[in-house]
N, C-alpha and C positions, 0 to 999 in steps of 0.2 A: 504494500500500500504506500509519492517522493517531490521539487523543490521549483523554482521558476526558469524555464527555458533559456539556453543562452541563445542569440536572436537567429543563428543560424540554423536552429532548430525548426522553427515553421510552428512547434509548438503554440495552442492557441495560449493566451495570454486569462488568467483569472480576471473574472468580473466580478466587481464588490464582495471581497472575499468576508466579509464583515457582516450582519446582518442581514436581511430577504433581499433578494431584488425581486421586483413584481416582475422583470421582463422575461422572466425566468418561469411565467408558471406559463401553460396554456389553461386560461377559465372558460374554453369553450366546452372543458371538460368537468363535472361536479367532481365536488371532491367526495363526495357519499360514494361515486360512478366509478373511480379511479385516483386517488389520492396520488398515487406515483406521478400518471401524468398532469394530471392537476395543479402541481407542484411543480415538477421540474422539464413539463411537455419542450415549451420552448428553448429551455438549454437543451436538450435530447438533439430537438432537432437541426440546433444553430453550433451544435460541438459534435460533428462526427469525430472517429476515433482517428487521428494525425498519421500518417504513412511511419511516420518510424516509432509509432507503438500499436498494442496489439488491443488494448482499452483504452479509455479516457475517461475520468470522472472528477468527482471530487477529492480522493486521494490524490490523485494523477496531478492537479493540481497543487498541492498543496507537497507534493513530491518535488515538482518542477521549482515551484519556488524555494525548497530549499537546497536545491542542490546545484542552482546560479548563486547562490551564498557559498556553499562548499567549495565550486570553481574559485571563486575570488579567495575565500581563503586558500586554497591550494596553490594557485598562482601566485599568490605573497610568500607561501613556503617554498617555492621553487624557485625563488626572485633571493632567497635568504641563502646563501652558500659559509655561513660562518653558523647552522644552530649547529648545538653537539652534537653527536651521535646517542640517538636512542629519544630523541625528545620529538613530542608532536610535529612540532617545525619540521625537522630533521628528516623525518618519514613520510610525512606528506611531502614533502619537496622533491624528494629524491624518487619517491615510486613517481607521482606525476610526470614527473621529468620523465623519467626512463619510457612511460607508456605513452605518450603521443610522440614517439618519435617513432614513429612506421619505418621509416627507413632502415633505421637501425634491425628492428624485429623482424624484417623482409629480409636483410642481408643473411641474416644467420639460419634460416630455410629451417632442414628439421637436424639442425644439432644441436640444440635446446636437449632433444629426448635422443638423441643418436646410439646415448651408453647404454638405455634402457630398450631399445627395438635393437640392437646389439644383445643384449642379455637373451629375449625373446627370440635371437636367431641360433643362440646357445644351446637353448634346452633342448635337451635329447630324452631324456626319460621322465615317468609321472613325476620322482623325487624331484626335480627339475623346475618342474611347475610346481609344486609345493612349496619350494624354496623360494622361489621367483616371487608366488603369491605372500609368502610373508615378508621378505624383500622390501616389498614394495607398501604392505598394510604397516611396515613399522617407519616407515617413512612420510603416513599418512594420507596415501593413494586408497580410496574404498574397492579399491579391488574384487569382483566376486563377491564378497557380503560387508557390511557396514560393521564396524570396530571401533566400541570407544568408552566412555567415561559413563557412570551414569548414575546415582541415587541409589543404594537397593528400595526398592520399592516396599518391603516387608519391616526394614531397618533402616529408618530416617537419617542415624546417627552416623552411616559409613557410606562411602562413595566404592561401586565395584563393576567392573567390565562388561558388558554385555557387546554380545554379536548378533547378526540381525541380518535377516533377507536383505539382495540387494545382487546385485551383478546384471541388471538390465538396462537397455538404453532407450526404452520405450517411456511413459508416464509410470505407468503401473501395468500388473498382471492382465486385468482386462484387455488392454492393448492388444495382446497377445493368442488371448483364447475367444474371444469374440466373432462370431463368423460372419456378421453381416455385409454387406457388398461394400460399403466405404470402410469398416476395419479391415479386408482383405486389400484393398488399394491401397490405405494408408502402410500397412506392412509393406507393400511393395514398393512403397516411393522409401522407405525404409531401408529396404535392401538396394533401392541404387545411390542411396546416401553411403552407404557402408563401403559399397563399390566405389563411391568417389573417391572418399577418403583413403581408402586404400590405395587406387591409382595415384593417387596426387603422393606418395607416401611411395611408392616405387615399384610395386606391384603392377604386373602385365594384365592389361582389359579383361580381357576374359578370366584369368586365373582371380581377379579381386572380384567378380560376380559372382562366378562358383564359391570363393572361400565367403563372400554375405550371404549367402543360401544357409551354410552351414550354419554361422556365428547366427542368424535370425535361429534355425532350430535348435542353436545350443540355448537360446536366450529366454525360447519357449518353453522349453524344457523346464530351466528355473522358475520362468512363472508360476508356472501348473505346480510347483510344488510350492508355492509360495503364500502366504495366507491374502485373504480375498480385504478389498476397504471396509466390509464390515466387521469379518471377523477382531481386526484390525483395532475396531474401537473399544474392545474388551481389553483392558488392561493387563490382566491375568494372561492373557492369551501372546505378552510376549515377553512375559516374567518366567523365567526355568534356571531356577538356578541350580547348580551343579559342578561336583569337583570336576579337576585335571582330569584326572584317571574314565571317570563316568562320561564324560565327554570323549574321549579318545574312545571308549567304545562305542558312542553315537558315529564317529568318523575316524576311524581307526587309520587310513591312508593321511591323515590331518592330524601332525602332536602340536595341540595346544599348550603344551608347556613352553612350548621353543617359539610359541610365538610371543606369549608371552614374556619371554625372555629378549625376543628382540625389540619387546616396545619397553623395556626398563619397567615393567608388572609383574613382577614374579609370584602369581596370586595362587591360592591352591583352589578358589571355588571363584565361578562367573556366573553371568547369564548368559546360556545358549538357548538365544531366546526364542528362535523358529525351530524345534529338531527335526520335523519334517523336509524343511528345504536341506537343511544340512545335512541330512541322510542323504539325499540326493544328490548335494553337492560331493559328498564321499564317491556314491555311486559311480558318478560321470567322472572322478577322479579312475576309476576301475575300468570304465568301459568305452570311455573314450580316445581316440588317437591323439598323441602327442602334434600329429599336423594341427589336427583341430583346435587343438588349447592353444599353441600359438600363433592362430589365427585370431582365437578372441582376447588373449592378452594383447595383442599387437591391435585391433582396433579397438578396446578399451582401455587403451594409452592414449592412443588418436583420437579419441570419443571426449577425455577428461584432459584433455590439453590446446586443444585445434584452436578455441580464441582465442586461446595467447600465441600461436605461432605467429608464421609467416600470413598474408593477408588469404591466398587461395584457401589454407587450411579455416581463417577465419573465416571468410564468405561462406563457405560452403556448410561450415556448423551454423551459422545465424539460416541459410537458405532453408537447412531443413525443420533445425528447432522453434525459430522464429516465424518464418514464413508458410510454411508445408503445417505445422502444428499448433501455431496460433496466429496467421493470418498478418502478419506485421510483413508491410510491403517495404520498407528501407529501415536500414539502420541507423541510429543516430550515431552523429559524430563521435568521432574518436573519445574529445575531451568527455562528453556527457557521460560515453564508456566507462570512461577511466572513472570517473567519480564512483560511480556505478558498484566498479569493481573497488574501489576503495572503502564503501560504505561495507563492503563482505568481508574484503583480507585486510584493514586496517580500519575496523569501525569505530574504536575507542581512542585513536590517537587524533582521529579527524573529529570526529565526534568532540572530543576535548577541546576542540579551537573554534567549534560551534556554538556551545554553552558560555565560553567566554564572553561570546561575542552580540549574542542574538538569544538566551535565554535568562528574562528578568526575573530574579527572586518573588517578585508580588505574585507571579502565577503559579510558583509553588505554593504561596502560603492560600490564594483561592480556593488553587483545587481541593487541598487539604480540606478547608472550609466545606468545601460540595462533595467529596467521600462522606466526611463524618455524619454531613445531610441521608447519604445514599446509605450509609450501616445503619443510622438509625431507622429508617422506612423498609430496611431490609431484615433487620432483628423484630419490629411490630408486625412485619407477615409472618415469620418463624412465627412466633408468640401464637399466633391467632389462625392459623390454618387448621380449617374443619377438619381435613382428611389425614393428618399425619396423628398418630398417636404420643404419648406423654416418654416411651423412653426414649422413641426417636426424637424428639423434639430437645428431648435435654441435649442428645449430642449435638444436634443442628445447630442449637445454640451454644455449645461449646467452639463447635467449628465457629461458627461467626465471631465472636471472640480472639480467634487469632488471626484473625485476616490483615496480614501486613502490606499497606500501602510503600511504594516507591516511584522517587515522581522526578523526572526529569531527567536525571543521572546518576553515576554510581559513587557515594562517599567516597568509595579508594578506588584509584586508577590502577589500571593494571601496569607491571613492570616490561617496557620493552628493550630494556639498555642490553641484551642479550641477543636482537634483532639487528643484522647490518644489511642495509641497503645502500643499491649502488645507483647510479643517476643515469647508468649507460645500457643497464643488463635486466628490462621486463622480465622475462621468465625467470631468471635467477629469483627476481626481489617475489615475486609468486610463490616460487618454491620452496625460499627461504619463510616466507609469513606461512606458510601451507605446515611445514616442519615445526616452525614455533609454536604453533597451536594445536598440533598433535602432541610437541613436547608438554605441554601445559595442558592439553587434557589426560596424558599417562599418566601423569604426576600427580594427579585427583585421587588414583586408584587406591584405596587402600587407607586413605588420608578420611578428616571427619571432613564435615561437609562445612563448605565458606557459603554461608547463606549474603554475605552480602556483594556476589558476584550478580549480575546482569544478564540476559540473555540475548538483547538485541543491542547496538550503538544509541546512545541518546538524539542522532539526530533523525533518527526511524520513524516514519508517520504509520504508526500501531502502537497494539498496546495487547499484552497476554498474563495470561491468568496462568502460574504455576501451579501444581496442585501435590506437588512435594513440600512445598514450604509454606504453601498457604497462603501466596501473598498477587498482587494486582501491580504491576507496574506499569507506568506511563512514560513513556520517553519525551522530552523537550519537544521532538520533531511535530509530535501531534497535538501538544497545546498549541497550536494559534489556529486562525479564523480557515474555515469556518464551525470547525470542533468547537475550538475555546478562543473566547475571544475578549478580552479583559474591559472591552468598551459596551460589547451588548450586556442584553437586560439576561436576566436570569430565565427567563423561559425559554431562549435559544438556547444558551448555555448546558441548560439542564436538557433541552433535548437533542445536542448533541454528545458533548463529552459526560454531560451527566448523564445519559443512556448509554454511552460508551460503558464509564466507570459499571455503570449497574450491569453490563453488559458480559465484564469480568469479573463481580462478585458473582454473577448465578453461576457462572463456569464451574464454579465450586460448589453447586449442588446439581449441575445439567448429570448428562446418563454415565458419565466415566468419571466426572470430577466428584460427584459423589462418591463413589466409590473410595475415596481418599478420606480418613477422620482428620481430628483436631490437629492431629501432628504430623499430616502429611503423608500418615501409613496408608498402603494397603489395605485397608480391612470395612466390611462387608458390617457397617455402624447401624443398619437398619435392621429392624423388624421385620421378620417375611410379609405381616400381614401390607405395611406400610410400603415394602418395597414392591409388596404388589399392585398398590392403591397409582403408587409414580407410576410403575410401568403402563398402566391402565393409560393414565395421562398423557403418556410420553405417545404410547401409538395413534392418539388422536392427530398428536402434531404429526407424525410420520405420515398419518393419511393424509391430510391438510398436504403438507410438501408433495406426497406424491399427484395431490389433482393441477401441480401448477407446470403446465408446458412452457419449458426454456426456449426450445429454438424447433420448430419444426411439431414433429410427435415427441421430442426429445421432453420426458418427464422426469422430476428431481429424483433422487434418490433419499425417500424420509429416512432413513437409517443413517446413512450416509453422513447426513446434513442434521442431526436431530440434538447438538449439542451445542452447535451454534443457533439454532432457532429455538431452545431450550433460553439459551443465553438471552437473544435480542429481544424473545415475550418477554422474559421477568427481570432485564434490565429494562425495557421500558416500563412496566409498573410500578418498581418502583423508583423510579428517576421522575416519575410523576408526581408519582407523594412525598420524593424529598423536594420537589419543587411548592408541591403545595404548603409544606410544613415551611419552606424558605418564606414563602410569600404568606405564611398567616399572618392578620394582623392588619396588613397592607389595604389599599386602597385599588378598584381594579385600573388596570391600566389597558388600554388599546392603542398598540403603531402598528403603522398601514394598514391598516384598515384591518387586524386581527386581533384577540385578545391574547391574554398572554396561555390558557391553555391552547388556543391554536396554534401560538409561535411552538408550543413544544414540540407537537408533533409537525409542524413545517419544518423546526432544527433537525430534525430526528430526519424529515424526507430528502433534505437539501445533503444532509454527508453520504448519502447513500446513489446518489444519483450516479449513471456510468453506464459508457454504452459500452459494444464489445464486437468484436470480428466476431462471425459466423465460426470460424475454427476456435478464438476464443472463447465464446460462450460455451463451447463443444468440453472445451476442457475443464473449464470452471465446475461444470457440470460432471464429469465423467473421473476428475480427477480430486479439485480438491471441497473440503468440508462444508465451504460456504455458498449457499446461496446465490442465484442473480440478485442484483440491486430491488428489481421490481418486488419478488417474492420477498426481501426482508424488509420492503417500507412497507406493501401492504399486508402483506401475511400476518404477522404480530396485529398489526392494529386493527384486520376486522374481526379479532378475538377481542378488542377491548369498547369494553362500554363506555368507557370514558374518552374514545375518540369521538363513541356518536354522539355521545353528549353535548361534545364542542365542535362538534360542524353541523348538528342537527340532523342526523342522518336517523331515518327511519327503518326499520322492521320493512327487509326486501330488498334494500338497496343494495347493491355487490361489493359494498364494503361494509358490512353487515350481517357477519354469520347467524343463520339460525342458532336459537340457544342450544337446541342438543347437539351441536355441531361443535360448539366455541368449546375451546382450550383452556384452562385456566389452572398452573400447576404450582408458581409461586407466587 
């Protein structure tokens, strides 16, 4: 979800990021009829999605504009050739520097990775690839399955290993096993992507068609053992923990101890947390030819490095992932690039010269103010809900209790003086930041847990609900307009970022984040009777989600999506009644021509507005948790009575669910 276009961009430019703009609704549409477009009809139609992005919305804006701040600071650190070594200056200077110099990363073609597709012409036997694959995972390449740091989930108090599906270059398993007439093109355009990359890489035409045939069914292979998106949201379901030894007889051609030992982890028990796949990665370790491993090592080398090469290897990854798979007709410039990539492999160093610069203290001490609004509107429906019984309710309330806010940025920076970047060598400074943060998540292993680490950069326009530690954070990026805006009236406010915030306290009782108690465990804190009373609730929304058509016949997936629209109903309710508890007392107010329960839910329709490529929508849908924009402004709100209250919407109207219909779970 990023900052303001530099002009070369074409990027359309934000209007009145602050407050409503009326030009922005179409009222040719009621808002009882379609609240979405009602609200935001005429931006829809007057911002299609810009050729070198794949959406457009109010993120997107509010992305853009920060990341024309970022430019200018990055360009003042690369203008700075005397910071030390190891300091924000220093690192932003030096990686920017090195990445817009095309020339430089054209000259050097593919001897960037030359030791490693070198290594991969090496291997002669399975041991080979064995070796290769840990080689390469302890240097922080996901190689084959995913390897890293992680909470035990059962034991709050200790941080320990966990592995995890992973070795495919499609979105997900579906991708894969799908048979309908556009997933069988899409694989195909898939396999001459594969074949590109390999010809451009040195591989003879024909020979790199034939080896993508292969590497597509080796890739299928690992799907189909793979666990499905919904299995997926069962938390349990990718928790297994187990010694060295019990592991090695899950994959016995695979000693975990030695990899172990190459990531500086010398652990006796992990999470092997898919053992299905991993049986099967064993298996294919058994029964597959050495040609063919080193066909898929060698194009998922090519696959996890081709942006940063030389520009054909770059063209041709943006051609297929960008354009072929979300519909993005040109790339943006180099420099937007580079920020891009700096907001990922150096988000706290850059981040730090953002907060210096462009995040004022009074917005921390607000928001604070509008949490403590949102816990207390949030602890009176705990209190007070029919359907939950008295033991569940004490833990409920327990849990709400520890819910730790974090708002802007992280108390302690993290230490980079152990990080050296060079001003001349992209890929190197990648590699380098890629290894440092592999070394700094090994080094979690074993250790107790630093709750006051971060998980996104402070200049991030988002905001996530951990459900190890209990806490809501807000990064700098996403206080200003038109989330939070220090100048509007509290009815916008609250129905932006104050539905936001409510938005990641329900996180903490939606269908998995419940699953987590007061301290961030593991553990199943419900009553059967009550956990059966939710579950009751929760399919209502599921069916809800699955009657809304995305793109086509293309309908949501309520499972899928049921924990963020868990979320957006019961942070909007109560981000209502911390609005209403802010403004008791008060006198009513009406600008432009709305009152202030309308402005909330107009704050609530205006952050959500955003249109999308036809392949975009495809994947929002197909791949990740959330929602189209349309289904989360009006979805939630024709479950609330308190929307028809303040537009006057009647019993019928299509923002207006029948009662037996409507949702209502916190």
């Amino acid at each position: 979800m990023a900052d303001i276009a530099p002009a070369q961009s074409q990027a359309p430019a934000a209007t009145n990021p602050g407050g409503l703009d009326l030009a922005n609704f179409d009222q040719t549409v009621g808002a009882c009829t379609d609240f979405y477009e009602f609200s935001n009809g005429n931006w829809l139609r007057q911002n299609p999605v810009p050729a070198a992005f794949s959406t457009w919305g109010t993120f997107s804006e509010l992305e853009q504009r920060n990341n024309q701040r970022l430019r200018g600071l990055a360009l003042n650190a690369a203008a700075d050739t005397s910071a030390a070594r190891g300091t924000p200056t220093q690192l932003v200077g030096a990686f920017y520097t090195a990445a817009i110099d095309r020339a430089a990363i054209d000259a050097r073609g593919l001897a960037p990775i030359a030791a490693e597709l070198g290594a991969v012409d090496a291997v002669r036997t399975r041991a080979d690839v064995v070796a290769l694959i840990g080689d390469w995972q302890s240097r922080g390449a996901g190689v084959l399955f995913g390897f890293g740091s992680g909470q035990d989930l059962k034991d709050n108090t200790r941080v320990i290993a966990y592995a995890r599906q992973g070795g495919i270059g499609l979105p997900n398993r579906d991708f894969y096993t799908r048979d309908d007439a556009e997933s069988v093109t899409l694989r195909e355009r898939y396999v001459e992507h594969i074949g590109t990359i390999l010809t451009l890489a040195g591989t003879e035409a024909a020979a790199a068609t034939a080896a993508a045939q292969r590497i597509l069914a080796f890739e299928t292979r690992l799907a189909k053992a793979s666990l499905t998106r919904e299995e997926l949201r069962v938390p349990d379901a990718s928790y297994n923990l187990v010694s060295i030894a019990a592991a090695n007889e899950i994959t016995p051609t695979f000693d975990w101890a030695a990899l172990m030992r190459a990531n500086g982890a010398p652990v006796q028990e992990f999470s092997l947390s898919h053992p299905k796949f991993f049986a099967e990665v064993d298996q294919a370790l058994g029964d597959t030819g050495v040609d063919t491993w080193q066909e898929y090592l060698r194009w998922t080398l090519l696959r996890s490095t081709a942006s940063n090469l030389a520009q054909p290897f770059a063209d041709e990854s943006f051609r297929f992932y960008s354009t072929v798979l979300r519909g993005q007709k040109e790339q943006r410039p180099l420099d937007e690039r580079t920020i891009e990539a700096m907001n990922e492999l150096l988000g706290e160093p850059l981040g730090q010269l953002f907060v210096a610069k462009y995040f004022p203290p009074a917005a921390k001490a607000r928001m604070m103010q509008m949490i403590g609004h949102l816990k207390t509107a949030l602890r009176a429906r705990l209190e007070t809900l029919e359907w939950m019984g008295e033991d569940t309710r004490r833990e409920a309330l327990e849990k709400w209790s520890t819910f730790t806010p974090k708002i802007g940025y992280p108390d302690k920076w993290r230490n980079y003086s152990a990080v050296s970047l060079s001003r001349d060598d992209h890929f190197a400074n990648v590699r380098a930041l890629i290894a440092f943060e592999h070394r700094q998540d090994m080094a979690k292993i074993g250790q107790p847990v630093d709750r006051s680490e971060w998980g996104m950069p402070p200049q991030q326009v988002n905001a996530y609900y951990n459900p190890l530690w209990n806490e809501i954070v807000f990064p700098a990026g996403i206080l200003q307009p038109p989330f939070f805006d220090m100048s509007a009236d509290d009815a916008l406010n609250y129905g932006g970022i104050g539905a936001v915030i409510g938005h990641e306290l329900l996180h903490g009782f939606d269908d998995r984040g419940s699953r987590f108690d007061a301290q961030g465990r593991l553990r199943m804190w419900w009553t059967p009777k009550d956990r059966e009373r939710f579950d009751a609730r929760a399919q209502r929304l599921i069916d809800q989600a699955g009657e809304f058509r995305a793109i086509g016949d293309m309908r949501l997936n309520g499972l899928v999506s049921l924990g963020e629209n868990i979320a957006d109903l019961g942070g909007l309710q109560i981000a209502y009644a911390a609005l209403e508890d802010a403004r008791a007392g008060k006198p009513p107010v009406t600008l432009d021509g709305f009152t202030a329960e309308q402005r909330f839910f107009l704050g609530w329709s205006q952050v959500w507005r955003r249109n999308f490529t036809d392949e975009a929508m495809k994947i929002q849908v197909n791949v990740g948790p959330h929602a189209p924009s349309k289904f989360r402004t009006n979805g939630p709100l024709s479950n609330l009575s308190e929307f028809a209250l303040a537009f006057d919407c009647k019993a019928g109207d299509p923002m207006v669910r029948p009662e037996a219909t409507r949702v209502a779970i916190w």
